[in-house]
TITOR-56879 format. One record per atom (N, C-alpha, C, O, CB): y, x, z; residue in one letter. Coordinates in steps of 0.1 Angstrom, whole numbers, plus 5000, padded with zeros to 4 digits. Last residue first. Glycine has a CB too. Layout:
% TITOR-56879
YXZA/...
% end
This chain:
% TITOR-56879
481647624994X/480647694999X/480247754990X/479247824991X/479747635005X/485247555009X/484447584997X/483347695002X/483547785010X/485447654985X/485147215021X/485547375021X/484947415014X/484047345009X/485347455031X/485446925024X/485747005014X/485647155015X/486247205006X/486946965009X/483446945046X/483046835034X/483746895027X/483046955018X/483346685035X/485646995068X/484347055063X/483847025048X/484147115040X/483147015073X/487446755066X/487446905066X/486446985058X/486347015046X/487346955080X/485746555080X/486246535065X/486546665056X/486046695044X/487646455065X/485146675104X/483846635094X/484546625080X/484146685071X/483146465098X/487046695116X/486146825113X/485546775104X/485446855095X/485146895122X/487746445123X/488746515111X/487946635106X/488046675094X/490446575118X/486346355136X/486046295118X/486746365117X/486546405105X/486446145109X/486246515155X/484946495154X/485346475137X/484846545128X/484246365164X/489146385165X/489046545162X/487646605156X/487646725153X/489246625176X/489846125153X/489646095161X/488846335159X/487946375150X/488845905162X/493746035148X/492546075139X/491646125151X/492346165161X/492846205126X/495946005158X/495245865151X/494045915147X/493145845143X/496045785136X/497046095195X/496346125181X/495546015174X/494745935179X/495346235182X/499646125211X/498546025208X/498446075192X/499146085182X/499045845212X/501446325232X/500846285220X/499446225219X/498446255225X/500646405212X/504546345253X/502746295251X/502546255239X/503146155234X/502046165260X/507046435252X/505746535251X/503846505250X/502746565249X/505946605265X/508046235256X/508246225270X/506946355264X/505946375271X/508146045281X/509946185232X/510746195248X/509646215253X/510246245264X/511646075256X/508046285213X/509346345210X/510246315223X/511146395225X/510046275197X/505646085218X/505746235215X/507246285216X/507246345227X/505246255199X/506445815223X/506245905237X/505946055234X/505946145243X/504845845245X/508145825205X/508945775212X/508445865222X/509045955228X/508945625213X/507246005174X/508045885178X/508545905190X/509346005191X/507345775179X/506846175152X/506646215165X/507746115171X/508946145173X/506846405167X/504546045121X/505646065131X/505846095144X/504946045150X/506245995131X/502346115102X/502546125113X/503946185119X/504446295121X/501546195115X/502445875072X/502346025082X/502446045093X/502745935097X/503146115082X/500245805045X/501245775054X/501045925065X/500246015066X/500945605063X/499345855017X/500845805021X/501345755038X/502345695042X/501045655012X/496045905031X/497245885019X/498545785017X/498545655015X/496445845008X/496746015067X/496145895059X/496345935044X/497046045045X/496845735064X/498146185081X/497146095089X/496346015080X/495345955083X/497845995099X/499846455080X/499746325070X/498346275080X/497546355084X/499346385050X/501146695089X/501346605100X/500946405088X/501446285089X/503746635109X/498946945098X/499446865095X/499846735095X/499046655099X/499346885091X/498347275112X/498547145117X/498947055104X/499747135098X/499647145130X/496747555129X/497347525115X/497647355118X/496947305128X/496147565100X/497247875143X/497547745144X/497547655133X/498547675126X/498547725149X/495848145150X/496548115140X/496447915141X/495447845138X/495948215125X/495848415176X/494948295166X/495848215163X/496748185171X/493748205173X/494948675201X/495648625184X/494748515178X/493548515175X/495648785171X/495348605228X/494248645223X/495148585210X/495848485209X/492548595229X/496648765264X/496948655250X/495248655244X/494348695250X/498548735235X/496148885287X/495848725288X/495248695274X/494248645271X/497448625290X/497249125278X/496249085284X/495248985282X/494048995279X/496549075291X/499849035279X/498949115266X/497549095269X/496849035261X/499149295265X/502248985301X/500748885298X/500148955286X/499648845281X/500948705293X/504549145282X/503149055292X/502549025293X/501849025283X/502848995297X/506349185262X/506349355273X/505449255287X/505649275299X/508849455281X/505649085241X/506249215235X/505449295248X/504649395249X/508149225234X/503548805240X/504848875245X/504849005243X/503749035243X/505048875258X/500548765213X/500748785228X/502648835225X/503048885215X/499348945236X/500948545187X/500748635193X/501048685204X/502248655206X/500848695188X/499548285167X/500048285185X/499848425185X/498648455184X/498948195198X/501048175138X/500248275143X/500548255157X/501648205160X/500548415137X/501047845116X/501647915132X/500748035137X/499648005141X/501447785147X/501847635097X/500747725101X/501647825108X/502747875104X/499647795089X/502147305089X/502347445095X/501447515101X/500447475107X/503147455104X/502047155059X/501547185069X/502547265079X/503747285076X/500447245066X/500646895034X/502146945040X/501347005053X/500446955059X/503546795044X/498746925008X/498946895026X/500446905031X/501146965023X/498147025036X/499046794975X/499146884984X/499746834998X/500646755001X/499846994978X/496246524971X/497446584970X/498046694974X/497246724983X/497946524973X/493546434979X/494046434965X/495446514958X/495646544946X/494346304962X/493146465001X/493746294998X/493946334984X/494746264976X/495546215007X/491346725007X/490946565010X/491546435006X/490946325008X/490746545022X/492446904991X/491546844985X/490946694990X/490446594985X/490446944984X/494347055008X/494646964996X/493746884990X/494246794983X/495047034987X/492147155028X/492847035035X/493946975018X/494146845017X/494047125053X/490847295013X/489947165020X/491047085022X/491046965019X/489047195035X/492647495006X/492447384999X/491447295000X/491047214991X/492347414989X/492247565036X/493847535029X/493047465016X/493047335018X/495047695024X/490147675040X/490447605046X/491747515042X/492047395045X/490347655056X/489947955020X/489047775017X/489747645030X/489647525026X/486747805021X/491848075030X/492247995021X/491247895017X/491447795011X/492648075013X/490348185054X/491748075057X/492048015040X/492347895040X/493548195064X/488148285042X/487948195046X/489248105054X/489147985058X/486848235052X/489348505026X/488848415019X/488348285027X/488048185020X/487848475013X/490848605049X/491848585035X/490948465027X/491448365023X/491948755023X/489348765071X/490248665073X/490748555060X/491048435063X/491348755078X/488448985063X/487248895060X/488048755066X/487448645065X/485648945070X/490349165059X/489949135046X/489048995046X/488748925037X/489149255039X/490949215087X/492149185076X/491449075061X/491848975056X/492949375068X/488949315096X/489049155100X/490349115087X/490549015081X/489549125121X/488649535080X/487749445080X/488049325086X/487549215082X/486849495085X/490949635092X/491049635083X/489749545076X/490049465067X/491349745081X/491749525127X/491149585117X/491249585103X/491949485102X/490049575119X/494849405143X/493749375134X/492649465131X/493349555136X/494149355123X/496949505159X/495749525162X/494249515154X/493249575155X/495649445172X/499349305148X/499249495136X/497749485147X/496949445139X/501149715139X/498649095156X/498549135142X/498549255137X/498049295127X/499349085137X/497749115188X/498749015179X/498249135164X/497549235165X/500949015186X/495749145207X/496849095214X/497749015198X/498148905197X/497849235224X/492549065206X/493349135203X/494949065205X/495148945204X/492849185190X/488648955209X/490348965214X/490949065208X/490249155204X/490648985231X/486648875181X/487648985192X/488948955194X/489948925188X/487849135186X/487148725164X/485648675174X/485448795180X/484348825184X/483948625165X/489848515155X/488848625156X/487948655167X/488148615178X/489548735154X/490448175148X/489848285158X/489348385151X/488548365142X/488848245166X/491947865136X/491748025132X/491448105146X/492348095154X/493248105122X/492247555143X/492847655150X/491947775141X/490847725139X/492747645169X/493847275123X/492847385125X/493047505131X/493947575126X/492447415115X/494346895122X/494647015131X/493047115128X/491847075130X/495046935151X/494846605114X/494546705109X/495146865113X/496146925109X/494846665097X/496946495132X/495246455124X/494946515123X/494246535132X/494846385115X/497646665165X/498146635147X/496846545142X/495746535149X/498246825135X/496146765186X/497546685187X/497546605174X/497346485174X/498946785188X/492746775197X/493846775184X/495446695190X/495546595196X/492946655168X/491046875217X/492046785222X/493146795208X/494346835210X/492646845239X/489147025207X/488246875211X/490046785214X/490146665214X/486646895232X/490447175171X/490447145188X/490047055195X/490446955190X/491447145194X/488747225143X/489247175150X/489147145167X/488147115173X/489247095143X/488247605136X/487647455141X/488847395144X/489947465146X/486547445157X/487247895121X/487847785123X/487647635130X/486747555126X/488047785113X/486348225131X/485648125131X/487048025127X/488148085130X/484548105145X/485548555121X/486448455121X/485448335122X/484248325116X/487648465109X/483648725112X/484848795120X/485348705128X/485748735140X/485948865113X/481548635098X/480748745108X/482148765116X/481948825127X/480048915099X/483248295096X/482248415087X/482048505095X/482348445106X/482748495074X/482947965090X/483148055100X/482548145092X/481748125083X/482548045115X/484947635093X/484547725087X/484347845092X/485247885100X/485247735079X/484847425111X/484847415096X/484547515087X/484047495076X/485847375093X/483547295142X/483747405137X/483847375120X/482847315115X/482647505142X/482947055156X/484247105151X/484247205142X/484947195132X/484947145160X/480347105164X/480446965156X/481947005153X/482046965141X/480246795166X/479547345181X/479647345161X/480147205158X/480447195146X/477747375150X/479047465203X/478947275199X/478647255184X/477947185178X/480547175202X/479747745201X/477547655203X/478147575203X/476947525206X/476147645218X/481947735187X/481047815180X/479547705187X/478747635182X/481248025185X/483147675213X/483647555201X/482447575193X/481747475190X/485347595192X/482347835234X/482147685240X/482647615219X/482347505217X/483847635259X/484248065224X/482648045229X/482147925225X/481647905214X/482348055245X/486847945226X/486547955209X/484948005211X/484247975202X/487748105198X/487147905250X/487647765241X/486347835232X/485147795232X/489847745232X/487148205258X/485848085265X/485747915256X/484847845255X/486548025285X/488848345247X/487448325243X/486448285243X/485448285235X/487048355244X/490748175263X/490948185243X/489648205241X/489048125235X/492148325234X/490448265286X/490348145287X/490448105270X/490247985267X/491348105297X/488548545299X/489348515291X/489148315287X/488048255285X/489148645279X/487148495333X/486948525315X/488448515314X/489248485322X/485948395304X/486948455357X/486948595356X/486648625344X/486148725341X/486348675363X/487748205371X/486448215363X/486148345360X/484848355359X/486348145351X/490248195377X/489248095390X/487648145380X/486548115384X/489747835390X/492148375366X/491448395385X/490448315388X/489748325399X/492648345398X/491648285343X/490648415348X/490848415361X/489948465368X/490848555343X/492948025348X/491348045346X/491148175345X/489848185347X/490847995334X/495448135353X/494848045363X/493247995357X/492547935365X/495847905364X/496348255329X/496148315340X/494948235347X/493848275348X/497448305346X/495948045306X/495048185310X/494848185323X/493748155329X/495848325307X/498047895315X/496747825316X/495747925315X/494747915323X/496447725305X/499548065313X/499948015327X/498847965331X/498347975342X/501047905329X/499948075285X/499448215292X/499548145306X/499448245314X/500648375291X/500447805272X/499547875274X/498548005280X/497348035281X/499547865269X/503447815287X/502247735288X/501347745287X/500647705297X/502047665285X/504548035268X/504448035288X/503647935288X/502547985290X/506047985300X/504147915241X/503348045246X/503048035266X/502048035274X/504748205242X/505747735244X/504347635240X/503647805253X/503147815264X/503447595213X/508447855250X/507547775258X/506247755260X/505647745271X/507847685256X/508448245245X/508948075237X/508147995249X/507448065257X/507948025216X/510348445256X/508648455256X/508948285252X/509848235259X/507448505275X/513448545241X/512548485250X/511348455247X/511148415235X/512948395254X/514148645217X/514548685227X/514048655244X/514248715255X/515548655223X/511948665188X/512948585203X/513348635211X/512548715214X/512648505212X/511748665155X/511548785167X/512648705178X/513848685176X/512248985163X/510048475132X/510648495143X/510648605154X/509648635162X/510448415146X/509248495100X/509148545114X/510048555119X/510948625114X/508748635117X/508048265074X/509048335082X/508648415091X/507448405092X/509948255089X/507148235036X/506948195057X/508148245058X/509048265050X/505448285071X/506248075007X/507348205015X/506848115029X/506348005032X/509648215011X/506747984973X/505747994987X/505948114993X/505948224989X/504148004984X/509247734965X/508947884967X/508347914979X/508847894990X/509947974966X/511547544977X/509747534975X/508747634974X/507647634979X/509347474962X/513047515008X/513047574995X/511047544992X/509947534999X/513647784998X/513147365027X/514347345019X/514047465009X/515047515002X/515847345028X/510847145045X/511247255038X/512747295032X/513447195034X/510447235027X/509946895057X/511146955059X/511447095056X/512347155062X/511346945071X/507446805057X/507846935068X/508846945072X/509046985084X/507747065064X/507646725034X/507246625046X/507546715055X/508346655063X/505746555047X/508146905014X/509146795018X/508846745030X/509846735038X/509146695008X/505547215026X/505547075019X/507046965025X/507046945037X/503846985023X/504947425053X/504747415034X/504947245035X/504347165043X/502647475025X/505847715072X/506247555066X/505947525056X/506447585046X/507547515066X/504447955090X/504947915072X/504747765076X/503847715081X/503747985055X/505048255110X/504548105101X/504948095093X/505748165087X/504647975104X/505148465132X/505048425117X/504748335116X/503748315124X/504348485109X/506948595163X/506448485156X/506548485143X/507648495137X/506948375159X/507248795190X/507348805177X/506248665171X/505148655174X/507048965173X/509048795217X/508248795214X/508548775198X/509548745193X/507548725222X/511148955228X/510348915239X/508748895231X/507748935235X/511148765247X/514149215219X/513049105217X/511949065226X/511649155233X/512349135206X/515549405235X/515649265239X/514849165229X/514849045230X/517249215239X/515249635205X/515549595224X/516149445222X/516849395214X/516949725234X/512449605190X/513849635187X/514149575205X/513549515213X/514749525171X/509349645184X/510049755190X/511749755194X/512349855199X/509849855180X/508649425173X/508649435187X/509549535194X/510249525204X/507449455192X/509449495149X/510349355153X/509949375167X/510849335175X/510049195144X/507449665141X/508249675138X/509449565147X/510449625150X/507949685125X/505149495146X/505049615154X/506549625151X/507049595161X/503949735150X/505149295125X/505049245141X/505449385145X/506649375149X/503449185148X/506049415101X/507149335109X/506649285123X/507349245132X/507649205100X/502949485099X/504349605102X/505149515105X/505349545117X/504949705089X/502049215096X/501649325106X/502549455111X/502749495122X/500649395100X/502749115077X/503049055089X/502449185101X/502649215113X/502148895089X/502049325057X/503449265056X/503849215074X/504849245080X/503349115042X/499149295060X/499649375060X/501549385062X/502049465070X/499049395049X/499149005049X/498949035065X/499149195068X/499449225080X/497248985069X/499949035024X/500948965033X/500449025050X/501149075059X/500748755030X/497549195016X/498649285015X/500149205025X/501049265030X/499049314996X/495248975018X/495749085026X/496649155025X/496849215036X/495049165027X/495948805001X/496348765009X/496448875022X/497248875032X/495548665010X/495948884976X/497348904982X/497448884994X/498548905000X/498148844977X/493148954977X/493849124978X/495049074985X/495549134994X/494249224961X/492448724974X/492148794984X/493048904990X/493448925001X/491048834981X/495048554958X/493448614958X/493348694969X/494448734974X/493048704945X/496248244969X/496848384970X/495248414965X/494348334967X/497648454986X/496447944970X/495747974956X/496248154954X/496648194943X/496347844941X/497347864995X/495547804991X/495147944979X/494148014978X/495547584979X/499747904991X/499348035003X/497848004997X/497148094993X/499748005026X/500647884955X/500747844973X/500047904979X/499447994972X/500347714978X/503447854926X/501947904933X/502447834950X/503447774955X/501548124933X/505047854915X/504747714912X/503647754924X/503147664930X/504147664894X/506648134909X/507248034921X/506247894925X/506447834935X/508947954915X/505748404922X/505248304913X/506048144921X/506048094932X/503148324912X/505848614940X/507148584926X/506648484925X/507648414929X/507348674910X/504648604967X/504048584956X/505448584951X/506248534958X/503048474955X/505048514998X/504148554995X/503148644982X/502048704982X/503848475000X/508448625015X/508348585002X/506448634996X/506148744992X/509748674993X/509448615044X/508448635034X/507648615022X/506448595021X/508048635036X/512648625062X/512048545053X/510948615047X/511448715042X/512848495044X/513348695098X/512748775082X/512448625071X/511948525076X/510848895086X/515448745122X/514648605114X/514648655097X/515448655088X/515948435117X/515648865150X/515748875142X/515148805136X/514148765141X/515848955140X/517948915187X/516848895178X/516548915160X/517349005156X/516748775181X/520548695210X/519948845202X/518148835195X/517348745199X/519848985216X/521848505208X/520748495206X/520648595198X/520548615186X/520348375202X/524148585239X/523648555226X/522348535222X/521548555230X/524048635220X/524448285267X/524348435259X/523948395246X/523548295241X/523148555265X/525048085293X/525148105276X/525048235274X/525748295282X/526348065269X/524047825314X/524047955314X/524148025293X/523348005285X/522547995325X/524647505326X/524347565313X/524747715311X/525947725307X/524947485303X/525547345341X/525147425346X/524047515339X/523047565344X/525047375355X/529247335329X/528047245336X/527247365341X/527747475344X/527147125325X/531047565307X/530847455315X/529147415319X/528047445312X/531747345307X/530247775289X/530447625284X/530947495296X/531147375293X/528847575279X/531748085290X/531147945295X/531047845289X/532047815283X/531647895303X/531348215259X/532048225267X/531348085276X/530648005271X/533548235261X/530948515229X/530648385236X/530748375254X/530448465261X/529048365232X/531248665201X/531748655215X/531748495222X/532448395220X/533248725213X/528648795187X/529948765183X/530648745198X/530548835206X/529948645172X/526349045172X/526948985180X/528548945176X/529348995168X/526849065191X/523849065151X/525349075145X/526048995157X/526348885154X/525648985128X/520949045155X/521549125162X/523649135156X/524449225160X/520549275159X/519848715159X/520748845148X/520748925157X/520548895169X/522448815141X/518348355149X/518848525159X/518948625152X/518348645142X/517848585169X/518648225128X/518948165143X/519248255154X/519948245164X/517748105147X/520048275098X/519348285107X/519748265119X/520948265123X/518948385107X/520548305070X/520848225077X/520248255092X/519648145089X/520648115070X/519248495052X/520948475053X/521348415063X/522448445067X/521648395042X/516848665072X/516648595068X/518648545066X/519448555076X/515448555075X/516048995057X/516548925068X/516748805062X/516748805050X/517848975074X/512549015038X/513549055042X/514748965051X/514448845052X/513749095032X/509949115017X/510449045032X/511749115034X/512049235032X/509349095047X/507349044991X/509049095003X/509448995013X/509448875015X/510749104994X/504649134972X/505149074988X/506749094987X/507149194981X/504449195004X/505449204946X/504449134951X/504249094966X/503449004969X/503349204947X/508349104921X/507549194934X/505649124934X/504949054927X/508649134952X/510749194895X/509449114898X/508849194914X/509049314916X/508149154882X/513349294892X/512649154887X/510949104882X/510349044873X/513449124877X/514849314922X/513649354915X/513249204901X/513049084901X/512349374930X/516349154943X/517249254931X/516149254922X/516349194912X/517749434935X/516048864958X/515348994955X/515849064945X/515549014934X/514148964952X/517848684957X/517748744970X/517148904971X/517448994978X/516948654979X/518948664924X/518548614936X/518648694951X/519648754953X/517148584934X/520948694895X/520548734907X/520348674921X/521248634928X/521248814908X/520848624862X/520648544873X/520148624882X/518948654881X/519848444870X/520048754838X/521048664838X/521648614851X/522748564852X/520548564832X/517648914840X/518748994836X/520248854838X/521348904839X/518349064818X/516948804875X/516548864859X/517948914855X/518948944862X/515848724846X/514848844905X/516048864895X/515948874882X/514948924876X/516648994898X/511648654917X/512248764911X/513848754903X/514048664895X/511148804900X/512948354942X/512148404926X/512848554921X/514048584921X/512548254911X/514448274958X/513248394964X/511948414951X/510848464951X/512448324980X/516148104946X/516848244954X/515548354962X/515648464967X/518048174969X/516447954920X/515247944938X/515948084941X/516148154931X/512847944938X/517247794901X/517947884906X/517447894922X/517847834933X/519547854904X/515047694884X/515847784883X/517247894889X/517847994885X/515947734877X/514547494904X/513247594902X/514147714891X/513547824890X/511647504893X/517047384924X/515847334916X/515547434912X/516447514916X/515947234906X/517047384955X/517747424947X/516247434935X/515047454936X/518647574952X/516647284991X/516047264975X/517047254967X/517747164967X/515247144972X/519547435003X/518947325006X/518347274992X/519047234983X/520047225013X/520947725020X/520647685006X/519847575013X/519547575025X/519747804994X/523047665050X/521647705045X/521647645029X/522247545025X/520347625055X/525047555062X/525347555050X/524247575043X/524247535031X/526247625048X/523647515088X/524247415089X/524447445069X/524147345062X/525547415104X/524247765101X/522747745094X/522947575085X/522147555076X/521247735109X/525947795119X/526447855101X/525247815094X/525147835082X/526748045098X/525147705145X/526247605132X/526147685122X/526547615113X/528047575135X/523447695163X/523247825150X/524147745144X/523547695135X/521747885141X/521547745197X/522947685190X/523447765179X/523747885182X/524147675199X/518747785211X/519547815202X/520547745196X/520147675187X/518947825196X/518247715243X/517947685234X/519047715223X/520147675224X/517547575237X/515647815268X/516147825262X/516447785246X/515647795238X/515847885266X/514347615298X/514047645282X/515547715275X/516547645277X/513547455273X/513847415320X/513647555320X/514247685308X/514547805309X/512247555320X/514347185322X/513247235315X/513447385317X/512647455310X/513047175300X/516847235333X/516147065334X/514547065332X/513646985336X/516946945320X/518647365325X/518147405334X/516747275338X/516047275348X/519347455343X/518747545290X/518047395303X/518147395312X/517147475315X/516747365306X/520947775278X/519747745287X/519647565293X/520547505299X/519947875300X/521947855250X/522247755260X/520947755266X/519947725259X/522947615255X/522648145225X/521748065235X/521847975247X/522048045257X/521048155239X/524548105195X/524448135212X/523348045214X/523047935210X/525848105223X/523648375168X/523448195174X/523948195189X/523648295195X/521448125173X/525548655157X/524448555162X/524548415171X/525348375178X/523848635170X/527548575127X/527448625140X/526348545147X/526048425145X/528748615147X/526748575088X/527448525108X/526848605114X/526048695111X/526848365117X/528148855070X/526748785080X/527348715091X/528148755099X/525648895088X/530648775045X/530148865052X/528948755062X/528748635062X/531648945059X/529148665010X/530048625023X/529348685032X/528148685034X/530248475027X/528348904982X/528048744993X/529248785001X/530048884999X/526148725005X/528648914949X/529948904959X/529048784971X/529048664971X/531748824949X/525549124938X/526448974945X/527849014952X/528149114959X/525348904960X/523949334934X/525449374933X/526149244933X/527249244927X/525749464920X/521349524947X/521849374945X/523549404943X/524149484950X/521449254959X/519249774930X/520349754930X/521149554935X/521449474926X/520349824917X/516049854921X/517149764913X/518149774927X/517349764937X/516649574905X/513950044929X/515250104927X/516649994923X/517850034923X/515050204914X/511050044929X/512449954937X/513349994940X/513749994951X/512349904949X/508650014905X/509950084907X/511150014920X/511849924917X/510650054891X/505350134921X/506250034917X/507450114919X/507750214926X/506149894925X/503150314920X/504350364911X/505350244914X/506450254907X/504050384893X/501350244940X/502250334943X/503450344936X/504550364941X/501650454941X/500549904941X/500650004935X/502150134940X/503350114942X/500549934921X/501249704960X/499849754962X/500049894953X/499550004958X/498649624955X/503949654981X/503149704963X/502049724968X/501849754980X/503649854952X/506449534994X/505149605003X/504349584987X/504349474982X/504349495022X/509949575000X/508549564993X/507649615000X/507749705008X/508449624981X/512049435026X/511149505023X/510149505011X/509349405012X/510649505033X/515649505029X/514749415021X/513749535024X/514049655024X/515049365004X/518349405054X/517349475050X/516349425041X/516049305042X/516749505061X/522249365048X/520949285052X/519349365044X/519249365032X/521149095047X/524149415035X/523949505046X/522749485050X/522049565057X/524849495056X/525349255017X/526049185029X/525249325035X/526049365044X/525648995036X/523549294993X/524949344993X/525549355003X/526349445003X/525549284988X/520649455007X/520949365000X/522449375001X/522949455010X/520249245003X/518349755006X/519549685011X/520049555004X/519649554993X/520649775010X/515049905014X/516349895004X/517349775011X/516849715021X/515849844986X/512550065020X/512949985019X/514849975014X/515650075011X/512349945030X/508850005005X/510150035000X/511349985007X/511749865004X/510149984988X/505150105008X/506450025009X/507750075013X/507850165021X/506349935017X/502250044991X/503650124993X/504750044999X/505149944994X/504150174980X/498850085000X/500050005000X/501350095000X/501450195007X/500049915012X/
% end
């Protein structure tokens, strides 16, 4: 793998990651952009505990720009995007808009009993493919490892910067999501704080290795492997299943069948034996209504500087369609009060799942 890295006009970092040595990444972005906001302020909860991002310049974000002017399609000679090159095979780079920066600005009380700082940090976009029509289902093996390659050096890389807490990759796919670009791309998040869902689940660690003296990720994904009525897809590294307690209808958690705290830990064997069986699971899940899924897919990787220990790396996948044409909204008791009621019963959803994966 080669990788390259280079500047965009505003100052903002780009990475290629080539499979091939000779690639050229010499092009040059020569845009009149508008200088970088300043970082988001953080407003604390005190009600919940929670830290929460305030980003008004995100507010102008590009918003679906039709397929000629996608801003994470290769440059041409007419038309300059995000990427100078006019052509790649991974990039990554800052994200224009972003929730956390290191570009401080100056922030002051708010009043009440709301504590404010900046939202130090950083927010990469990943561009998986030039190809704009393509999707994460239809990457070949090789691309799918050279992205996890990609996610791997920005995890190690994005931990290392001071005051990050923890580092997050995903990808949003489909209108129903709430996308604003179609172009098959994720993100990563570097926070400044250990995120919630995470403190929740390391709290639930904790308190099962004191009372059992296992790991509580290995004991789930043990206990999932001998029931098998969930499980959808598994090979010598990785297993997939749906969770006995699904939030979403269609909910798949990804395990490696070794602990390891987060993404650059991988092996290069788990790298490779990862690619063909996450992507049969992705076009199981296009293949059951006929249409493409709308999803998210969510990596869990352990806190920068805790709980490491605890964590165990595994990849979240969820979507929120329950039926053909209809979806799953996060209504009244999901969205106020955190309780989710699931329409799909976690047994059929494995079952429908399964049924399409590719054997």
């Amino acid at each position: 793998m080669k990788r390259t890295i280079t500047h965009l006009a505003d100052g903002r970092e780009l990475i290629y990651f080539d499979r091939r040595d000779d690639a050229d990444r010499g092009a040059i972005d020569r845009r009149p952009l508008d200088p970088r906001p300043v970082a988001s302020e953080l407003r604390y909860d005190p009600l919940t505990e929670e830290w929460i991002a305030v980003a008004g310049h995100r507010q102008t974000r590009t918003f679906m720009p039709p397929a000629d002017e996608c801003p994470l399609c290769p440059s041409s000679d007419t038309r300059a995007s995000e990427i100078p090159a006019h052509d790649y095979d991974v990039v990554v780079f800052e994200n224009r808009f972003p929730s956390f920066s290191m570009n401080l600005g100056t922030y002051g009380d708010v009043g009440g009993l709301s504590e404010v700082r900046p939202g130090v940090g950083r927010c990469e976009v990943v561009c998986f493919t030039s190809e704009h029509s393509s999707s994460f289902s239809r990457l070949s093996d090789a691309q799918v490892e050279l992205v996890m390659e990609a996610w791997a050096d920005r995890t190690a890389e994005l931990s290392a910067i001071d005051g990050v807490e923890q580092v997050f990759c995903f990808e949003n796919r489909g209108e129903e999501i709430g996308i604003t670009l179609t172009h098959p791309h994720g993100q990563i998040y570097a926070y400044p704080y250990v995120t919630p869902r995470t403190r929740l689940q390391l709290g639930a660690a904790a308190r099962h290795a004191a009372r059992h003296g296992s790991n509580l990720f290995a004991d789930v994904l043990a206990a999932e492997r001998a029931a098998g009525t969930r499980v959808v897809a598994a090979n010598e590294l990785w297993t997939a299943f749906v969770p006995a307690a699904a939030r979403w209808p269609y909910e798949v958690h990804v395990y490696p069948h070794r602990q390891v705290p987060d993404l650059a830990a991988l092996t290069e064997e788990e790298r490779a034996a990862f690619a063909p069986l996450y992507t049969s699971v992705l076009r199981a899940l296009d293949g059951m209504f006929g249409v493409a899924m709308p999803y998210v897919a969510a990596w869990h990787q352990a806190p920068v500087r805790q709980d490491r220990e605890l964590a165990y790396l595994h990849l979240e996948l969820f979507s929120i369609r329950r039926a053909p044409g209809k979806l799953k909204y996060l209504a009244g008791s999901e969205s106020a009060m955190g309780a989710f009621v699931n329409d799909v019963l976690p047994e059929e959803a494995a079952r429908l799942i399964r049924s399409q994966v590719d054997h």
